[in-house]
Rosetta silent file (secondary structure, phi, psi, omega in degrees, C-alpha in Angstrom):
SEQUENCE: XXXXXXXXXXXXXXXXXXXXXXXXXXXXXXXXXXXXXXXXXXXXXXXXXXXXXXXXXXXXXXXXXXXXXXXXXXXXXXXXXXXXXXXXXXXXXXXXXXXXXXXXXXXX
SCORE:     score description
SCORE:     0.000 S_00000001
   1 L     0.000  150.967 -167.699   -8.834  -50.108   37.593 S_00000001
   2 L   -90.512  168.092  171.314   -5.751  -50.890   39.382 S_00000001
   3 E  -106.080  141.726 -143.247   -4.831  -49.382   42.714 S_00000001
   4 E  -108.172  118.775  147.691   -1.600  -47.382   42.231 S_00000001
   5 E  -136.306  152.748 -169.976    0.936  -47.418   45.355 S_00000001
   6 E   -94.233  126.275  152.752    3.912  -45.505   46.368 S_00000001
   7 E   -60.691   93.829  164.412    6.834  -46.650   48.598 S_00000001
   8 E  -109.527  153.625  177.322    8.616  -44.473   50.233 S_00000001
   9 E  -151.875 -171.710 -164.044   11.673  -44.648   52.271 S_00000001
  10 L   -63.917  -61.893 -161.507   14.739  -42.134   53.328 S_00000001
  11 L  -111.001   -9.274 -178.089   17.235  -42.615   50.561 S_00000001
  12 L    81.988   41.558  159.769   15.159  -45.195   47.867 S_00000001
  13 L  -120.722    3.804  175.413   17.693  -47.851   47.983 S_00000001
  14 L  -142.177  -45.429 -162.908   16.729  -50.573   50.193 S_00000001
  15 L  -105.187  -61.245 -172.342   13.384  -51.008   51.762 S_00000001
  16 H   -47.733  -44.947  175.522   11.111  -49.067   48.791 S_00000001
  17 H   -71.032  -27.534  175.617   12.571  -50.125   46.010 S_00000001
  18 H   -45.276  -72.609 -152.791   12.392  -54.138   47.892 S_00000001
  19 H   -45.479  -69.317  171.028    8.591  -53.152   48.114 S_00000001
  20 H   -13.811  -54.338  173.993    8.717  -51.664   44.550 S_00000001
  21 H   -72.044  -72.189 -160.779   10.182  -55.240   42.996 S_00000001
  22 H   -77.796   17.880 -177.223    8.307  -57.569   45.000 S_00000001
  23 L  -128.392   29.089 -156.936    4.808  -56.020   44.562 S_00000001
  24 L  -142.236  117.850 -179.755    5.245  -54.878   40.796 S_00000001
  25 L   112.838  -38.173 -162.588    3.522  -57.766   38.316 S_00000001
  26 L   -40.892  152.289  141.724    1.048  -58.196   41.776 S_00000001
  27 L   -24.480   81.801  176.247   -2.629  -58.504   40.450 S_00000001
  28 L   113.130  -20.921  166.241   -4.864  -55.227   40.904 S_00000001
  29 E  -130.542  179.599 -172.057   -1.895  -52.889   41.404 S_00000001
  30 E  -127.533  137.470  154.506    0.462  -50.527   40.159 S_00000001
  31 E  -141.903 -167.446  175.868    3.469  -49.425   42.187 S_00000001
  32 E  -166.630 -175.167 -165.532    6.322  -46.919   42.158 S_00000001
  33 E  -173.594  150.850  167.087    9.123  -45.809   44.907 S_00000001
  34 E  -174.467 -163.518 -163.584   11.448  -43.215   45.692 S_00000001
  35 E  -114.550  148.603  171.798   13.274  -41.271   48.649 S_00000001
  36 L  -116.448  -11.128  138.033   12.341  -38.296   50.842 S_00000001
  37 L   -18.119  132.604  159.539   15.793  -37.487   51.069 S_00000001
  38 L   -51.888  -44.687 -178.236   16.878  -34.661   48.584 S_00000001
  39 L   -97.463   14.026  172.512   19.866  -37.033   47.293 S_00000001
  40 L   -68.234 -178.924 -143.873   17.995  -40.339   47.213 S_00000001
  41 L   -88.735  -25.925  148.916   18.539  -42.262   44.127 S_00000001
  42 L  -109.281   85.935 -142.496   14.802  -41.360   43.378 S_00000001
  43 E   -88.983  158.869 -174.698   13.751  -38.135   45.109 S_00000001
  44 L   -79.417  153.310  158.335    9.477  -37.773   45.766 S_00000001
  45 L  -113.551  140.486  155.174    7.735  -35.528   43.026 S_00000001
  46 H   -31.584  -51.031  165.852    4.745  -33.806   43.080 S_00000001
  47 H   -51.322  -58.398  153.354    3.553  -36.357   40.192 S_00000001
  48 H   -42.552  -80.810  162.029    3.966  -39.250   42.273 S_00000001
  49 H     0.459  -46.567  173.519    2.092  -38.192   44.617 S_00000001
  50 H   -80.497  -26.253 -139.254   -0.858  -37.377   42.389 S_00000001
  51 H   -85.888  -88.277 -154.285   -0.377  -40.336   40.657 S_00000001
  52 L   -43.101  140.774 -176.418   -0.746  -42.501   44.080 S_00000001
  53 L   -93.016  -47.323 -158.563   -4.038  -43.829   45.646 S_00000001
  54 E  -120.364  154.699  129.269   -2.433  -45.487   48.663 S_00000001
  55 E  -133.061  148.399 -170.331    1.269  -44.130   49.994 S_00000001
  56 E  -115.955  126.782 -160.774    3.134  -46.357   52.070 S_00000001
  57 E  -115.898  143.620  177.644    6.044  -45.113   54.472 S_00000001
  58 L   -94.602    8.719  176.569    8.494  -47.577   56.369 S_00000001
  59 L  -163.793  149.273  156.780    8.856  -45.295   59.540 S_00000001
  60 L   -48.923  -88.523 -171.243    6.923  -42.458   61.520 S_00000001
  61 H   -21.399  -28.251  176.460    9.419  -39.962   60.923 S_00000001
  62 H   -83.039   -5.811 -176.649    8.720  -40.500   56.719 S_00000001
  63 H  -104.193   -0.537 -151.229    5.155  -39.640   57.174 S_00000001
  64 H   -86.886  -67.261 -145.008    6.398  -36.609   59.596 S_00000001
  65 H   -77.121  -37.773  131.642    8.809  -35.651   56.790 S_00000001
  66 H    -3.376  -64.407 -167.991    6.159  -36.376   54.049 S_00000001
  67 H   -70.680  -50.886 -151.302    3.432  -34.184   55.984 S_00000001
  68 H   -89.326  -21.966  175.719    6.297  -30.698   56.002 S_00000001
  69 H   -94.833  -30.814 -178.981    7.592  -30.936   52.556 S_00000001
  70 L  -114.629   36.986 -164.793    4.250  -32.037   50.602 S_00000001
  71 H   -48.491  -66.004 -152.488    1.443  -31.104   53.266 S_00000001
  72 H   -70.399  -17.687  165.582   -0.269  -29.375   50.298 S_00000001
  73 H   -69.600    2.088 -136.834    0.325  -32.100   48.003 S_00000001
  74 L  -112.491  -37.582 -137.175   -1.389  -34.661   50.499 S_00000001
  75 L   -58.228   99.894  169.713   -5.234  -33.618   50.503 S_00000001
  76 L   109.290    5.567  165.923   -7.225  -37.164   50.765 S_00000001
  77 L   -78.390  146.747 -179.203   -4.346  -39.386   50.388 S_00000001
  78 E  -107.318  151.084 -166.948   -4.271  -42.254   52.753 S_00000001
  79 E  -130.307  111.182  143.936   -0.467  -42.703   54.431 S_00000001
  80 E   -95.531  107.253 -177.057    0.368  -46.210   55.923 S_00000001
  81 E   -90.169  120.937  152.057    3.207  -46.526   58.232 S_00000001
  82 L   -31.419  -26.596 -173.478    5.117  -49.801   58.466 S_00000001
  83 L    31.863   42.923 -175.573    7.123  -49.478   61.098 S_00000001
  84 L  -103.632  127.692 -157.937    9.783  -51.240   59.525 S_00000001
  85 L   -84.457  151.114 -178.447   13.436  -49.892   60.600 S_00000001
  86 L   -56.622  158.403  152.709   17.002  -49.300   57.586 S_00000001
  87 L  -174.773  -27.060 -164.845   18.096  -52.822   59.014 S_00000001
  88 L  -142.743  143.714 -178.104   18.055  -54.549   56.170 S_00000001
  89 L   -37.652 -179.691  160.630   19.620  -55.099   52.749 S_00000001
  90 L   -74.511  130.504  170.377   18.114  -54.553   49.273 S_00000001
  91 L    52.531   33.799  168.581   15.565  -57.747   48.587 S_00000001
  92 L   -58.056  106.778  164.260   16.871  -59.086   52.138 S_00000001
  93 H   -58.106  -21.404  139.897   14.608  -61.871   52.681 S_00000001
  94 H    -7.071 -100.610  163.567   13.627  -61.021   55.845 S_00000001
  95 H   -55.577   -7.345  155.213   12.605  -57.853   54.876 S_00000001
  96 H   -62.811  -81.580  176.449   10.545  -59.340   52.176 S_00000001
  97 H   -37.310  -36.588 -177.322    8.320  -61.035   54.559 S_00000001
  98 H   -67.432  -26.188  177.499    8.048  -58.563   56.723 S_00000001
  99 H   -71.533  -51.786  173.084    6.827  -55.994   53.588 S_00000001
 100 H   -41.359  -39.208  175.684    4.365  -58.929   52.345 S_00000001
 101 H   -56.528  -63.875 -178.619    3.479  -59.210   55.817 S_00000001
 102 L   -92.398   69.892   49.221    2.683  -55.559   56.898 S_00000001
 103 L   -28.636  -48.309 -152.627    1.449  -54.807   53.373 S_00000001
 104 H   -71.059    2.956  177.977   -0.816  -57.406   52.624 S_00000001
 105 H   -81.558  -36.661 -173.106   -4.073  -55.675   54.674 S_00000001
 106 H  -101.882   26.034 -157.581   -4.136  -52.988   52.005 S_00000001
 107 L  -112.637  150.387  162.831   -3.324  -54.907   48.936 S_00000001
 108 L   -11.754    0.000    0.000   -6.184  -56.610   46.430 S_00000001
């Protein structure tokens, strides 16, 4: 069975959906992506959430915001922060490696 993980980032236009592209096709997983924003371009659902094995957050402050709107939504999910900063474009190579980089401990 594959392992299913979610991206998240502020508004879901640059660093989740990057993850979202380059790890979608990978071997052994499933992913999806969206925003913790209200107006990102994909706002988080309760359904994602369930859906997800692993979620993966590009900053402290996303698993902060993460923990106060879906605390109750959370019980036994594991949350990996990234520590990767908005700096960079959509599919900015850069920020590819660095997602391949910081990713690749939890991936198949």
């Amino acid at each position: 069975m594959n392992k299913r993980i979610l991206f998240l980032c502020s508004q879901n236009k640059l660093r989740s959906p990057t993850a979202e592209t380059i790890f979608r096709g990978h071997q052994g997983i499933e992913v999806d992506s969206a925003g913790l924003n209200n107006d990102a371009e994909v706002p988080l659902s309760h359904e994602q959430i369930e859906w997800a094995d692993l979620i993966v957050v590009m900053e402290k402050t996303h698993r902060e915001r993460l923990n106060r709107k879906f605390q109750h939504a959370l019980g036994g999910k594991r949350i990996v922060v990234l520590n990767i900063p908005d700096n960079y474009e959509y599919m900015d190579p850069a920020l590819i490696d660095l997602l391949k980089m910081r990713c690749a401990p939890y991936l198949p």
